[in-house]
C-alpha positions in Angstrom: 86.1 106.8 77.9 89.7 106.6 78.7 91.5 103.5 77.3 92.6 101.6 80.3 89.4 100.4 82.4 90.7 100.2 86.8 90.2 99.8 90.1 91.2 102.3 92.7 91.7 102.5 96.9 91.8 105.4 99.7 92.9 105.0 102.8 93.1 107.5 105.0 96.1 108.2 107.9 93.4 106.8 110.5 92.0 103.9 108.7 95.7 102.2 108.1 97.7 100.0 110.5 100.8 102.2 110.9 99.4 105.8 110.3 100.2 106.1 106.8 97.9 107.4 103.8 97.5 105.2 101.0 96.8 106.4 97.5 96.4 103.0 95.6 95.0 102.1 92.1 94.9 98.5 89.8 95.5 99.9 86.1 93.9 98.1 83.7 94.0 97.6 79.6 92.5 95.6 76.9 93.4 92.5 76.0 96.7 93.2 73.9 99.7 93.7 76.2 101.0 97.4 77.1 104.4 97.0 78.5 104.8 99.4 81.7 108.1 101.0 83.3 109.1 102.2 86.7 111.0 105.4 86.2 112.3 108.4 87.9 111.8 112.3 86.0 114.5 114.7 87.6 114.1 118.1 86.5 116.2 118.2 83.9 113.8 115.3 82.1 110.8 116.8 82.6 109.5 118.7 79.4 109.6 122.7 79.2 107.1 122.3 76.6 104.3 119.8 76.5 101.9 118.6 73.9 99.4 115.9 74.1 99.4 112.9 72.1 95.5 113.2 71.4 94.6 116.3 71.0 96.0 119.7 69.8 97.0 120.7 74.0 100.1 122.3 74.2 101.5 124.2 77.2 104.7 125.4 78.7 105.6 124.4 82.1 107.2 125.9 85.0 110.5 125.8 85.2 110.8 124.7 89.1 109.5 121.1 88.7 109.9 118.4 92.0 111.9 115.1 90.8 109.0 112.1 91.2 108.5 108.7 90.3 106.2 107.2 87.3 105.0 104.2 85.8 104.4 105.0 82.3 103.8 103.1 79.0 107.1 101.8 77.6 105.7 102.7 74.3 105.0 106.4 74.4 103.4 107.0 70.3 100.1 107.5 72.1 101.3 109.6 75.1 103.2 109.1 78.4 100.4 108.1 80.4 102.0 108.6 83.9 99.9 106.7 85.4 101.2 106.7 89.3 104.3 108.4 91.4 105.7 110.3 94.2 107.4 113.3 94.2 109.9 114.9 96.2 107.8 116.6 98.5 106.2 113.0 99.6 102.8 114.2 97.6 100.9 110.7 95.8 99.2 111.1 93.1 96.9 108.0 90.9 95.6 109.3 86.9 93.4 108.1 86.2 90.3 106.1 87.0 88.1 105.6 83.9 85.0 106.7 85.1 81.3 107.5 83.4 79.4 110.9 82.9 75.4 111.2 81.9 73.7 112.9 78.9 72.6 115.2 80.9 75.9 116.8 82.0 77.9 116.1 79.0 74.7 117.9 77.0 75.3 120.9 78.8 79.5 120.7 78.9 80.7 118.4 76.6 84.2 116.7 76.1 86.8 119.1 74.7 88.1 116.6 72.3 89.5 119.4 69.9 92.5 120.6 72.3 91.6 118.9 75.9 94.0 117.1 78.5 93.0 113.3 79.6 94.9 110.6 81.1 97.9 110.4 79.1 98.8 113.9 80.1 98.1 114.4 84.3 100.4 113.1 86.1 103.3 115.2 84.2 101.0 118.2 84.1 100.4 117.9 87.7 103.1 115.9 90.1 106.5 118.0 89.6 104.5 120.9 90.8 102.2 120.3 94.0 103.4 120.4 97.7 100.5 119.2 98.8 97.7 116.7 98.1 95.1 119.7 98.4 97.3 121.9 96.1 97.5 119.2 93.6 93.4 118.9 93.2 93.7 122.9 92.7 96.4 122.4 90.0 94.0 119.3 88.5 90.9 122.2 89.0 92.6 124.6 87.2 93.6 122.9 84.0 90.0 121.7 83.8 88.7 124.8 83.5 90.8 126.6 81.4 91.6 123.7 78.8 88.9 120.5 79.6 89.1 117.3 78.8 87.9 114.7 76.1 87.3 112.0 78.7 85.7 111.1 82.3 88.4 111.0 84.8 89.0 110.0 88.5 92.1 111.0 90.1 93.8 110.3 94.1 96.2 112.9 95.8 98.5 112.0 98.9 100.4 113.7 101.4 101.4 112.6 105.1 98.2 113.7 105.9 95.2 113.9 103.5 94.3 111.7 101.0 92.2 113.6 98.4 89.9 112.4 95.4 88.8 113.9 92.4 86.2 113.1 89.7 85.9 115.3 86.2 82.0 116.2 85.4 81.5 117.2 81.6 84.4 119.0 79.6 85.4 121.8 82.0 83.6 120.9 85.8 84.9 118.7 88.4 84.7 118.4 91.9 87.0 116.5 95.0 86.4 115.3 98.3 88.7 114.9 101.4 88.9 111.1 102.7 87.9 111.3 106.3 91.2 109.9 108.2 89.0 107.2 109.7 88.3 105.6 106.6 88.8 104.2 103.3 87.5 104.3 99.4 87.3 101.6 96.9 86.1 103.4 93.7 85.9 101.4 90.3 84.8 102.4 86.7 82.0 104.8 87.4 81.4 108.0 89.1 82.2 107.7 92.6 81.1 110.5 94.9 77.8 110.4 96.5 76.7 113.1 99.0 78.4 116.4 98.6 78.7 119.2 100.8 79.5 122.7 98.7 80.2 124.3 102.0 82.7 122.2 104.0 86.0 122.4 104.1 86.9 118.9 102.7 85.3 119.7 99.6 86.4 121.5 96.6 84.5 121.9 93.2 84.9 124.1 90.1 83.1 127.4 91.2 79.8 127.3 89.2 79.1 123.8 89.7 76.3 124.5 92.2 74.9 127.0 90.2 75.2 124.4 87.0 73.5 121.8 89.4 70.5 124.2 90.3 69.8 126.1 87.4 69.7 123.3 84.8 67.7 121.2 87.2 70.3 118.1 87.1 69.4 117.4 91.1 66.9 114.2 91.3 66.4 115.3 95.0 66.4 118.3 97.6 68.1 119.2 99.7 71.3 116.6 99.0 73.8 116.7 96.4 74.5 113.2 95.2 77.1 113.7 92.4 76.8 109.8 91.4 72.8 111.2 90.8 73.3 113.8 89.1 76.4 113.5 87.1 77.1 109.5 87.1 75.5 106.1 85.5 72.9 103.5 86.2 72.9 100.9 83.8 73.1 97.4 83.5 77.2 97.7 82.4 77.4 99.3 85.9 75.6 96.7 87.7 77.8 93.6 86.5 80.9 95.6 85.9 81.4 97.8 88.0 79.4 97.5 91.2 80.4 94.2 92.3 84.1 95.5 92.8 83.0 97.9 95.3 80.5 95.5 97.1 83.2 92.8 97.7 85.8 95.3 99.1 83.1 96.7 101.7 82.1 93.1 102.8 85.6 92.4 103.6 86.9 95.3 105.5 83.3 96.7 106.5 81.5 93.5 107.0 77.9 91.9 105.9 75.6 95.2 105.8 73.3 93.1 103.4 73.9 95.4 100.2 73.8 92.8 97.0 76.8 93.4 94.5 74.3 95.1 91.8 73.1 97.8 94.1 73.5 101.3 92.5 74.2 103.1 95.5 77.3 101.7 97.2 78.4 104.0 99.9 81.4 106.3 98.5 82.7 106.8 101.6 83.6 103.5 104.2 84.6 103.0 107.8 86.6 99.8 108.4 86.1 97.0 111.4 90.4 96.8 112.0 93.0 98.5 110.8 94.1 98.1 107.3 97.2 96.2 106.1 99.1 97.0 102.9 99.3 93.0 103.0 95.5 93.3 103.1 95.0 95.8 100.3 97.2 94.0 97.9 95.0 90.9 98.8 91.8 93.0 97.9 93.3 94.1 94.7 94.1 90.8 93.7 90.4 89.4 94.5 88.1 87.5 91.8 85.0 87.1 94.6 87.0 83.7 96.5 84.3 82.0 98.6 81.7 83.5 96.6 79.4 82.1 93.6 81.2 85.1 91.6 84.7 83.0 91.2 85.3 82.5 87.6 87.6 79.8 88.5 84.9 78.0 90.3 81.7 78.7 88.1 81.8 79.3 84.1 80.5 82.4 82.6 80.5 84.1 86.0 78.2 87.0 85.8 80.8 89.8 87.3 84.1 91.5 86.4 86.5 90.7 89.0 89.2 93.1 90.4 92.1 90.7 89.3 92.1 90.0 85.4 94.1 88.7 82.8 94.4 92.3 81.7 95.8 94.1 84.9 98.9 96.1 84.0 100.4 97.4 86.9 99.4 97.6 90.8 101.1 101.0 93.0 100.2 101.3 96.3 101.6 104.6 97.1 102.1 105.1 100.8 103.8 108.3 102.7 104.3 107.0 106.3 104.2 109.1 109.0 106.6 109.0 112.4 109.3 108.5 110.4 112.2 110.3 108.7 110.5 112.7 105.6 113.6 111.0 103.5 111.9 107.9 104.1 108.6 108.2 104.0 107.6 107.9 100.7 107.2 104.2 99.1 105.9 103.5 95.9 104.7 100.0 96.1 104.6 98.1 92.6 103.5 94.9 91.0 103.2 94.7 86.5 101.2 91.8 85.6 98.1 90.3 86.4 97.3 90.6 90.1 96.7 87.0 90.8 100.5 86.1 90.3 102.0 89.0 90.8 103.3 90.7 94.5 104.2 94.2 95.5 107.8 95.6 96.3 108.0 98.3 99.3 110.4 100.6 96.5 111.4 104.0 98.4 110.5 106.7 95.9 113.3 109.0 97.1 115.7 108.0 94.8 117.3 108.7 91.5 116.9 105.7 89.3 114.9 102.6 89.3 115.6 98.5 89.2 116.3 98.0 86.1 114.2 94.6 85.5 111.2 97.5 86.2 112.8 100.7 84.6 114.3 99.3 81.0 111.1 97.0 79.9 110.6 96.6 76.0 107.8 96.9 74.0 108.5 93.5 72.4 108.8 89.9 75.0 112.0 89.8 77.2 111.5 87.6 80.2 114.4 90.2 81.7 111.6 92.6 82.6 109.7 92.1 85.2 106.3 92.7 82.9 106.6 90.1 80.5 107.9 87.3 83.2 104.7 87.7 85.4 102.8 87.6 82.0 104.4 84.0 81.8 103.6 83.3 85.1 100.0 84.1 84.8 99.5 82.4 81.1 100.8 79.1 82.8 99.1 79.5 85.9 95.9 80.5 85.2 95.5 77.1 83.4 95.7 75.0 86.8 94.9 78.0 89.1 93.2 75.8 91.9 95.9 73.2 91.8 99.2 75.4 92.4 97.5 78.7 94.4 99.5 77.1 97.3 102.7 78.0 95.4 101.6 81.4 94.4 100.9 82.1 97.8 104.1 80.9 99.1 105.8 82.9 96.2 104.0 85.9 97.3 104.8 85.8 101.2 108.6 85.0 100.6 109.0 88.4 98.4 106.9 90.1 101.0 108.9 88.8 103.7 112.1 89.3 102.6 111.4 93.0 100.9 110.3 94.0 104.1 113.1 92.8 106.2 115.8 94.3 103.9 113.1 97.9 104.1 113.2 97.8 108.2 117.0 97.3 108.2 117.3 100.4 105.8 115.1 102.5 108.1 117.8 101.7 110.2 120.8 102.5 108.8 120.0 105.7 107.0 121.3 107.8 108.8 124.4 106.7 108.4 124.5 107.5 104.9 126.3 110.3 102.9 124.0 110.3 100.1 120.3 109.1 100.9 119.2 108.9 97.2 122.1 106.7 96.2 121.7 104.1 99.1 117.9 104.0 98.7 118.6 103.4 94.9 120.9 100.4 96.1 118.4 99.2 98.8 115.4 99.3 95.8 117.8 97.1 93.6 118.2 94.7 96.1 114.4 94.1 96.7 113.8 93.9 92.5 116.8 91.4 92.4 114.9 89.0 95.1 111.6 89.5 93.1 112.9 88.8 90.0 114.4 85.3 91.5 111.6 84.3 93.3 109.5 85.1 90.3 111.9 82.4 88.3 111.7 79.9 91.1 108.2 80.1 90.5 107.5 80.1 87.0 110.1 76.6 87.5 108.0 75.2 89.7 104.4 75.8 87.3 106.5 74.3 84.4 107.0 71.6 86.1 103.4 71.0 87.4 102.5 71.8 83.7 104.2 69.0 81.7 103.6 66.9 84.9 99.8 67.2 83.9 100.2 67.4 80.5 97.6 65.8 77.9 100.1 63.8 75.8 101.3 61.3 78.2 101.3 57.4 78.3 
């Protein structure tokens, strides 16, 4: 399995408030910090040659690569591991979801853990060179069949209008689905897809993966391909780990439909009852079950993995707007840091360079980047979280608020501009400048409830 463990969300054009696509993921780790950066790669950074970290992969790439956005690891000695960005043709793209594959599957195509790709390697193999979301799933295809890969992936594709996903099945198979505009995904650490339909339109597969299905006998039932069936998990690590993410996020946008958060067979696909809010989603991402028995700040040794953890690394929300300027319609979203503390910045992706308390973070503590200061925030905070979620919340609504005031007055004034890049790039610096302060006010204000509450006091 891949190394970082997440939580990923679709929306399609129709299912959002505003008519944007939203390609979004929570990007997990272990325990021991991984320092993430927000970065640009122009064409003239992006490699010729390539060669995984892992695994004996090597490649040369075309030479007409799109300048895109990335969040990688600021230590690279394992590989660059992408992880989320934008390009310049306003095409998303999320690598990857850790997900799970059966015996039965990986019996008959194993893991090509001799000279495969995984998720260290996608997003640069794949973002500089699509035009479209649907063109990006072919790349993804394509690369799977000729070289594999040593791991079970899910991946998410944008454009203005499709969102696409795509899980890996065995070493060289994989197959993707179209989001229906109307509605949304919330996929976390297990295969995903449920019914699949080899003849529509909105589907795409590796070409012998009916075949494989049929004449290996993989299909439980007839006349319905159910890819979590016949490719995916059912176990008890699925149950309490992963299921319960998925259940929560239907109750809230879809409503009480009495499912229980161990059931197996949580639909893939999801209709909401409003609109959805990229206030909303970030609120989702950030959940541990509130109002629920599931809270592990209200009941000790809760029995489920939460979306938000101590362990969350970085949160993109990646949204191409529609009925607006192309120039403008591309914003790459981001939080580092544990979800509970952290909030989201509305950063335009068409630009050149990033903020640098996102872009220059060290692989050592420096409460300069905006990784290790949440990291403070959430060691503090987590300590008293019941007592001072009031402040978090107020934290959280003044970034929002002010971000998205200085992003509708930019909208405005565009046009006005000589060079787009370089004002965006201005605009971007602006918004991580009023993070970064807020984000000191705040950590202020829990040192102050801290000692206020200390132990040692008379």
């Amino acid at each position: 399995m891949g190394r970082h463990t997440c939580t990923t969300f679709l929306a399609g054009k129709k299912a959002t408030i505003d008519g944007s696509t939203i390609v979004c993921r929570v990007e997990d780790y272990s325990n021991n910090f991984d320092p993430q950066r927000f970065i640009v790669v122009t064409p003239e950074k992006q490699p010729q040659h390539y060669e995984s970290k892992v695994t004996k992969f090597k490649i040369d790439l075309p030479a007409n690569s799109l300048r895109y956005t990335s969040t990688p690891d600021a230590d690279s000695s394992a590989g660059i591991f992408g992880a989320s960005g934008i390009n310049s043709a306003n095409v998303s793209m999320t690598a990857t979801e850790t997900i799970t594959n059966n015996s039965r599957i990986l019996s008959l195509d194993p893991y090509n853990s001799e000279d495969g790709i995984g998720e260290g390697d996608f997003l640069t193999l794949v973002l500089p060179y699509v035009k479209t979301a649907k063109q990006a799933v072919k790349r993804v295809g394509s690369l799977l069949e000729k070289y594999g890969t040593y791991e079970a992936n899910g991946m998410a594709f944008g454009d203005k209008d499709e969102v696409w996903y795509l899980e890996t099945l065995g070493g060289h198979h994989w197959a993707a689905m179209r989001i229906p505009d109307e509605s949304y995904v919330i996929a976390p650490n297990r295969l995903n897809i449920t019914n699949f339909d080899f003849s529509s339109t909105a589907t795409l597969s590796s070409a012998d993966l009916k075949e494989l299905i049929d004449l290996n006998y993989l299909n439980p039932e007839e006349g319905n391909y159910n890819l979590r069936l016949i490719f995916g998990s059912s176990t008890y690590r699925d149950a309490h780990y992963n299921n319960p993410r998925a259940w929560f996020v239907e109750k809230q946008l879809s409503g009480e439909r009495g499912n229980k958060p161990t059931d197996q067979m949580l639909p893939f696909i999801n209709y909401p009852q409003h609109k959805i809010t990229i206030q909303e989603i970030k609120k989702l991402m950030s959940s541990h079950y509130q109002d629920t028995e599931y809270d592990p700040y209200v009941v000790k040794n809760a029995p489920f993995r939460s979306i938000a953890l101590n362990r969350n690394l970085e949160l993109h929300l990646l949204q191409i707007r529609n009925n607006i300027d192309p120039q403008l319609s591309a914003i790459h979203w981001l939080a580092f840091g544990p979800n509970t503390v952290n909030v989201v910045v509305p950063f335009y992706a068409n630009v050149k360079e990033t903020p640098q308390h996102y872009r220059d973070t060290t692989t050592t503590f420096d409460i300069k980047d905006s990784y290790w200061l949440n990291h403070v925030i959430m060691a503090i905070a987590d300590q008293h979280y019941q007592k001072v979620e009031s402040l978090i919340e107020d934290f959280s609504e003044q970034v929002m608020t002010q971000t998205l005031a200085i992003q509708h007055q930019a909208d405005k004034k565009f046009a006005k501009q000589d060079d787009i890049t370089e004002f965006l790039s201005k605009i971007n610096e602006q918004m991580a400048e009023i993070s970064y302060q807020e984000s000191i006010k705040l950590l202020g204000k829990l040192v102050d409830y801290g000692l206020k509450n200390a132990y040692l006091q008379y």
